[in-house]
N, C-alpha and C positions, 0 to 999 in steps of 0.2 A: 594462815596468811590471808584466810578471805574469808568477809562478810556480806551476807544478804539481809536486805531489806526489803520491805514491803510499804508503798507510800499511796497517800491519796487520790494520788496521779492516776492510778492502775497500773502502776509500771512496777517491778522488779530491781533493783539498781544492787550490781555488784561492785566492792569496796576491797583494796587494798588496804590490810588493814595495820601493816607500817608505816608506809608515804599518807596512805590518806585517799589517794588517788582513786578514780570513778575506773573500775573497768569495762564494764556493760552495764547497757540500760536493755533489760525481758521486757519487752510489748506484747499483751496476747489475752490479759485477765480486763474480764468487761465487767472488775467490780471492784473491790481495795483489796489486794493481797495481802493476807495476814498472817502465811506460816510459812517461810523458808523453811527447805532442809536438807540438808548434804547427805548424801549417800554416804556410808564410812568409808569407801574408797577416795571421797572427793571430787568422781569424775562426774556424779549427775545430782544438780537440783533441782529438788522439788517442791512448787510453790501451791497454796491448796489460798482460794479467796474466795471471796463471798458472793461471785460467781456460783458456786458448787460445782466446779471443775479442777481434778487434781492435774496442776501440769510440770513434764519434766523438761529438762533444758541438759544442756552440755555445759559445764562448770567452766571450762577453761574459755571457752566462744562464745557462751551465751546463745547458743542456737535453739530455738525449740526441738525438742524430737517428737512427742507428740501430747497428748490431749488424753489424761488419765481417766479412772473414774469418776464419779462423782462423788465429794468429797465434803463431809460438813465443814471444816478446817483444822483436822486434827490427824496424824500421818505420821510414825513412828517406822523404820526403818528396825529390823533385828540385828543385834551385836554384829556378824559376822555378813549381813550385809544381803541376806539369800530372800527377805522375807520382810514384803511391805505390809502393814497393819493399817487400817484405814476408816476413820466415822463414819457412818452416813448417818442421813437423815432419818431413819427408821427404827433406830437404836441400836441396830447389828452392827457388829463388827466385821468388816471385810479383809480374809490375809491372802496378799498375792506373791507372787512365787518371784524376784525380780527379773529374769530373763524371758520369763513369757508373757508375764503382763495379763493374765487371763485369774480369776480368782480361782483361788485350791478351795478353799474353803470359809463357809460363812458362820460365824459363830452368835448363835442369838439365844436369847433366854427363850423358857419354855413359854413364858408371856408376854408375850410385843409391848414394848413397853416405848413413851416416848423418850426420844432421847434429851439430855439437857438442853438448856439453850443457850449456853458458855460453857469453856473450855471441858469437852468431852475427852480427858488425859487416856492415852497409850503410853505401856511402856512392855517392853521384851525383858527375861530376867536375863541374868550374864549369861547362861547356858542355853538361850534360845526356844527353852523347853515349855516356856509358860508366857502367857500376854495378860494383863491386867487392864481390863477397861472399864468406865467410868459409864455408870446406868443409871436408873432413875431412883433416887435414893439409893443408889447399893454404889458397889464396886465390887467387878465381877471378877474374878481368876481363873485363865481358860488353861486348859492343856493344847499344845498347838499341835500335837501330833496325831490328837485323838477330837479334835475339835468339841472337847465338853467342859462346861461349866465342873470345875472342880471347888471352888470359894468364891463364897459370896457374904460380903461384908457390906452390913445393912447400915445407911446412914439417913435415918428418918429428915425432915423436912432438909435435906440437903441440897443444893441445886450445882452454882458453881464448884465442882470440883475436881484436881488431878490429880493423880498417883501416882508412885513410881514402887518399884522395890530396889527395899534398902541393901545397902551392900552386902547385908549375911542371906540377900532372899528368901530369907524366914518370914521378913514382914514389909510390910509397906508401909510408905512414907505419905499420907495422905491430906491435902491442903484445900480447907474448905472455907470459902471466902465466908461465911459470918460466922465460923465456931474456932477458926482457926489451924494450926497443922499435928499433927499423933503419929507417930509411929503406932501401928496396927499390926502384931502377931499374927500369922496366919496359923491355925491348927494343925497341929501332923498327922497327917496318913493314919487312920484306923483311930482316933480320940473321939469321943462323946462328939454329935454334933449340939447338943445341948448346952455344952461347958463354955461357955463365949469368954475370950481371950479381952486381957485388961488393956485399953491401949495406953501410951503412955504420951503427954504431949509434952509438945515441943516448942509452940508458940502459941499465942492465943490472941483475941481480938480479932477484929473483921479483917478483909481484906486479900488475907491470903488464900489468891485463888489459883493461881499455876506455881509448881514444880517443875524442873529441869534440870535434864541428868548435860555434863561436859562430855567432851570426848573422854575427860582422864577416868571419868565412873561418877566426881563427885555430884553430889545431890545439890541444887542451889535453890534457893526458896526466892520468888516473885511478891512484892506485896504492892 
């Protein structure tokens, strides 16, 4: 029933998304806010802008609560709500625990690598058990329990690109603004790492650079 936006202003403006109607205007980002995102509970948003400041608010008031990490603009929320995922500038990925607010744990390749400079995609699979983030040429597949690089799926001169996993979490859905979007098979547990999996696409031509998953699971393609 509610929409966030991000506008030029540096403001935050939440939308009744029946009537139409303005509910709150967030003041606080000292640069264009460009990623809204509701907690799955719906009680807290959080807006990530070019600031590099992640900040959270109270959904229903619109009140600030405080003044997150620092945040390239990319911030994924886990299925069940326990576990924020987070860009930074460095190329790692940061996962925090939502009630503490303090990082559990950081997940970075064995080589510092830089990170893109458009849409750095996070996604959690259904079961929480895995985070998929967006490297430099790659995209990385963590185990979030054990904080390690489990797949890495190599996509040579690639820049813009997100991911998601697709509904069977076998594979990934992956949308890269000048070659286009593939579903990407990830390998099973104990297979040749040498045997590279056929991807299969699904669009093609420029443009397609972000992925997003609805609240319902479905996958929707940005072009």
């Amino acid at each position: 029933t509610e929409l966030a936006t991000g506008s030029e202003d540096f403001q935050v403006r939440i939308w009744n998304t029946a009537s139409g109607a303005l509910l709150h205007v967030l003041e606080g980002h000292h640069n264009v806010p460009v990623r809204p995102l509701y907690h799955p509970s719906g009680q807290i948003l959080t807006t990530a802008g070019w600031d590099a400041v992640l900040r959270f608010w109270t959904a229903n008031t619109g009140r600030l609560l405080f003044n997150g990490p620092a945040c390239y603009d990319w911030q994924r929320f886990s299925t069940d709500g326990s576990c924020l995922a987070v860009a930074n500038y460095d190329g790692a990925v940061e996962l925090y625990r939502v009630a503490s607010s303090e990082a559990v744990r950081i997940f970075a390749p064995h080589t510092r690598e830089i990170a893109p400079l458009v849409y750095p995609g996070l996604d959690f699979s259904p079961d929480s058990r895995r985070l998929v983030s967006t490297g430099a040429e790659c995209v990385h597949v963590w185990d979030v329990a054990l904080g390690v690089e489990t797949v890495r799926v190599p996509l040579p001169g690639a820049v813009a690109v997100t991911s998601l996993f697709a509904d069977d979490s076998a594979s990934l859905v992956i949308a890269d603004e000048s070659r286009g979007v593939t579903r990407q098979p990830m390998p099973a547990a104990g297979s040749d790492p040498k045997q590279k999996a056929i991807p299969e696409t699904l669009r093609t031509g420029e443009g397609w650079k972000t992925t997003l998953r609805t609240r319902d699971g479905r996958v929707v393609l940005v072009n």
